[in-house]
C-alpha positions in Angstrom: 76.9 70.6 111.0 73.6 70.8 109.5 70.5 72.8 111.1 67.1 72.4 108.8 68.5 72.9 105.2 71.1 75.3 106.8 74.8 74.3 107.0 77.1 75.7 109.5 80.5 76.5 108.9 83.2 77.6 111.3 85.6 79.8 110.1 89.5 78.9 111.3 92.9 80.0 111.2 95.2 77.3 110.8 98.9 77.5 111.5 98.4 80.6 114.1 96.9 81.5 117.2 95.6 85.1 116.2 93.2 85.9 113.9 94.9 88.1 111.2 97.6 84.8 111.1 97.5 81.2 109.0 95.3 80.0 106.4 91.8 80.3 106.3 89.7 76.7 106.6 85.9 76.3 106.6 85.3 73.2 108.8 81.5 71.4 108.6 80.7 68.8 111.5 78.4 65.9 110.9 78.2 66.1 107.2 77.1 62.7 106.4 74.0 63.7 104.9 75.7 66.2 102.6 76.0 65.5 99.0 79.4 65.7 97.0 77.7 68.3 94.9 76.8 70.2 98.1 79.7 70.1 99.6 81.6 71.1 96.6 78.7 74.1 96.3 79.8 74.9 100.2 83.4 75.0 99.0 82.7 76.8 96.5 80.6 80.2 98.6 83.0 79.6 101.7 85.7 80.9 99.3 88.3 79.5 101.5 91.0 77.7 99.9 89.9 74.3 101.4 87.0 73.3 103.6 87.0 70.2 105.0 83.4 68.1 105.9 83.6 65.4 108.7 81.9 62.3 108.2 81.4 58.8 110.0 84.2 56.2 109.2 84.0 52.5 110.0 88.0 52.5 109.5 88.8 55.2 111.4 87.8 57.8 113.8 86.9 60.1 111.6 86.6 60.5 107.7 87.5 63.8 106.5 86.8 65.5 103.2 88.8 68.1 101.7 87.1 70.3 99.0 88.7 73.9 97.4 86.2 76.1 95.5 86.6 73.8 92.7 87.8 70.3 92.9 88.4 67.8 95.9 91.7 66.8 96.9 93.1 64.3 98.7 94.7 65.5 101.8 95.0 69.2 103.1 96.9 70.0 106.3 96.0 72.8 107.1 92.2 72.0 107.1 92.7 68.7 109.3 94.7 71.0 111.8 91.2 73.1 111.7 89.2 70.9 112.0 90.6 68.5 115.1 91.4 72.4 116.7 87.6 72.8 115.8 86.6 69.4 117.3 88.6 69.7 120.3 87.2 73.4 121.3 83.7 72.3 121.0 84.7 69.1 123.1 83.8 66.9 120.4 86.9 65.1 121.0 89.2 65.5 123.7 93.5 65.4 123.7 94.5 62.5 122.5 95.4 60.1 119.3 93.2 60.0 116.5 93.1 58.4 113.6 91.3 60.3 110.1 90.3 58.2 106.9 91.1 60.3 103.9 91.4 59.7 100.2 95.5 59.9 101.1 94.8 56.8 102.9 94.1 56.5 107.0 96.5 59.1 108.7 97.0 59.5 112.3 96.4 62.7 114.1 98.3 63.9 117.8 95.6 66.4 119.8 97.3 68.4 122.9 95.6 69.8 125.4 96.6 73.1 125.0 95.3 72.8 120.6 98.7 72.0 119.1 97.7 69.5 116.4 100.6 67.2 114.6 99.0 65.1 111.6 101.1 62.2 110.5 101.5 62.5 106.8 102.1 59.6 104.2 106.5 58.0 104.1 107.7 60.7 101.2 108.6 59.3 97.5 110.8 61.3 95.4 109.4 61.8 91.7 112.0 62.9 89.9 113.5 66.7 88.9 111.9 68.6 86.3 113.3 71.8 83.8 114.4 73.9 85.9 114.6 76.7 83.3 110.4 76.5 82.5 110.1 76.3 86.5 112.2 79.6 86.7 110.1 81.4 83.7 107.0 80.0 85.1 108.0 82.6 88.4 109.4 85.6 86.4 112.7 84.5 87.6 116.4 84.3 86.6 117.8 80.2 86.2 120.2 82.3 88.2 117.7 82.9 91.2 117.5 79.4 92.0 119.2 78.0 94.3 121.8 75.9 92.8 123.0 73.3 95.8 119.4 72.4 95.2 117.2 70.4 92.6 113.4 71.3 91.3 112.1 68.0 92.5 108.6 66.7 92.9 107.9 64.8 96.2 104.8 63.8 98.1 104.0 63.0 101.5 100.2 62.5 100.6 100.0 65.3 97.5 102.7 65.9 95.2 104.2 69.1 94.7 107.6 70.6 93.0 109.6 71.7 95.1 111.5 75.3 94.0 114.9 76.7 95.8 115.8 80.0 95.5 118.5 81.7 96.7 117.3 84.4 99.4 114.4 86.0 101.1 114.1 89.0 98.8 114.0 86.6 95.8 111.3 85.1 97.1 109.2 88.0 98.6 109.8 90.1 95.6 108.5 87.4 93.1 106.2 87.9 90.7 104.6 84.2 89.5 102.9 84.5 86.5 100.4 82.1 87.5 98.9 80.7 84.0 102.2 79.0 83.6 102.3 77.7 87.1 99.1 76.3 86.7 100.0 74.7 82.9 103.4 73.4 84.9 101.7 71.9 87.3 98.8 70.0 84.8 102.4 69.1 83.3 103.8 67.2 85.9 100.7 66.3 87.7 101.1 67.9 91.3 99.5 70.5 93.2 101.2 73.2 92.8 104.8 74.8 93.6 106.2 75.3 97.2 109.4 77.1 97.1 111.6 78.2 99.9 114.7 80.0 101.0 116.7 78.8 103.7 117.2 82.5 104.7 114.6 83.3 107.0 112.9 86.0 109.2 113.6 84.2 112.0 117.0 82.9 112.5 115.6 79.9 114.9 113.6 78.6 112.1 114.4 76.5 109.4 113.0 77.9 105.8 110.9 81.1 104.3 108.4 79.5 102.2 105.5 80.4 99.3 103.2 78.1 98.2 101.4 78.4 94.4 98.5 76.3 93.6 96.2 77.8 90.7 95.6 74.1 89.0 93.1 74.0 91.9 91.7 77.9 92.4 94.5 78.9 94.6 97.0 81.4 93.2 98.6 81.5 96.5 98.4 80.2 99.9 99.3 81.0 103.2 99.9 78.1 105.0 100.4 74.8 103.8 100.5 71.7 105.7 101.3 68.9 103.4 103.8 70.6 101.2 105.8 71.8 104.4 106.2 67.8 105.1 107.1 66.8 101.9 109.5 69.7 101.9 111.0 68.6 105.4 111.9 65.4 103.4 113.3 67.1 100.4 115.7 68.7 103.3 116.6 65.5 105.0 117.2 63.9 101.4 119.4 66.7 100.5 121.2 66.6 104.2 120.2 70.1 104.4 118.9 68.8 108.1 120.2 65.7 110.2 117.9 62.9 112.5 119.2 65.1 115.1 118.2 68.4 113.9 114.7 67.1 111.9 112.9 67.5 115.1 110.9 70.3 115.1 111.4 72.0 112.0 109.9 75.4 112.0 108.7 77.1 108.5 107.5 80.1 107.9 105.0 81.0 105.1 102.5 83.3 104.3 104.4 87.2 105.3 104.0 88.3 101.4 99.9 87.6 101.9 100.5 90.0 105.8 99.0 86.8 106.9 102.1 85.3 108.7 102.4 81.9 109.8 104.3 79.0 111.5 103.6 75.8 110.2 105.7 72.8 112.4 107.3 69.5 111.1 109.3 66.2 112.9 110.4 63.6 111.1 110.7 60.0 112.1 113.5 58.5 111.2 114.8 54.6 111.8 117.8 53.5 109.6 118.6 56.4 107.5 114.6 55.9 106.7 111.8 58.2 106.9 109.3 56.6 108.3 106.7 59.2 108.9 106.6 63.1 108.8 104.1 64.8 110.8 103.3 68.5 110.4 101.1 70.6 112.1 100.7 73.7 114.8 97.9 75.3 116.3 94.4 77.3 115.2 92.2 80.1 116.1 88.2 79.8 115.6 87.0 83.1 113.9 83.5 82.7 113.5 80.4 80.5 112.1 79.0 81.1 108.8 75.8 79.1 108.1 74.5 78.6 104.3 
């Protein structure tokens, strides 16, 4: 939202419902007469590891934007889980089904009364394993430390990322990731970043322990990550790690080592031994406005 030459920003937790929870997402109503450069500027002095601008769409809803402090991206969950939380709060929008224009392509977007937000993510495709062995240095980690039932794969359910499993929780929480080789790993291969999990988890009643690396784009680490939670939700159901029965919901949790926990939710539509659409999401927590 713009007031003057003033921009307002709210300030959001996504994948919580407490503020010292989720991922931090700057959300900007009414952007339309913002610039790319400007918004990437805005990006860039929020800090946050995405904001997302709203703009008119004559396909959609909505068109969303997703900036970090230094590049745009295509799709970022956890900002569109923000910013319909936002939306609905300030009865912009009310509960219902939405549909969002992104540069992932036109994505549809649940809204509950009560602020749980499901965003319907892209059908996943499988890109193919990489060296496991540069993966493992890459993290300061043992070939041994990975998870062996498992493959380092790249998939995408909107933004690719590889996909690392390890073999417990105090692998993961004790790891060190040297992050200039993530990042040259991740130019490599062209994807986001890593998302790695352990099926050992905190919580017994949920399905993975997860981290989520990401320094190609100015985010050594991240709290809470919807997309890569999707496309690791069909990594699972590929390996038959999870059943159609059991794929709905899928519970992950992410962000402990950052004592910024959160709960990130996932389903999975399935018809025919198919995926036909994942859909991730949870709810938010407005912490503030910021205007620039």
């Amino acid at each position: 939202m713009t007031v003057g030459n003033a921009v307002k920003v709210y300030t959001v937790q996504a994948f919580s419902d407490r503020p010292d929870g989720g991922n931090p997402a700057g959300v900007v109503l009414a952007a339309d007469h913002l610039t790319e450069a400007k918004m990437q500027a805005i990006a860039a002095e929020v800090g946050y590891s995405e904001t997302a601008f709203v703009l008119p769409s004559e396909k959609a809803d909505f068109r969303l934007r997703f900036f970090t402090p230094s590049a745009e991206v295509d799709l970022c969950g956890h900002a569109t889980i923000a910013t319909f939380f936002t939306m609905l709060k300030l009865q912009v929008i009310q509960a219902g089904n939405y549909r969002q224009e992104t540069l992932a392509g036109i994505l549809d977007v649940s809204v509950s009364a009560d602020g749980d937000i499901m965003m319907a993510q892209s059908p996943p495709v499988f890109l193919g394993a990489v060296d496991q062995e540069a993966i493992a240095d890459s993290l300061n980690l043992a070939l041994f430390d990975l998870d062996e039932r498992f493959p380092v794969e790249i998939v995408s359910t909107g933004l690719a990322d590889i996909i690392v499993p390890v073999r417990s929780l105090s692998i993961l929480l004790g790891m060190q990731p040297d992050f200039e080789k993530v990042r040259l790993l991740s130019e490599r291969y062209d994807t986001v970043g890593y998302h790695i999990f352990t099926l050992e988890t905190l919580n017994p009643n949920n399905t993975a322990h997860c981290r989520n690396l990401a320094p190609r784009f100015g985010i050594p680490e991240e709290s809470a990550t919807g997309t890569a939670n999707g496309a690791l939700s069909a990594y699972l159901f590929k390996h038959q790690v999870i059943s159609k029965s059991e794929a709905n919901p899928l519970c992950y949790e992410q962000g402990d080592v950052m004592a910024s926990p959160s709960l990130i939710r996932a389903a999975l539509a399935v018809e025919n031994a198919q995926i036909q659409t994942v859909w991730v999401g949870g709810s938010a927590y407005v912490t503030g406005e910021r205007v620039l």
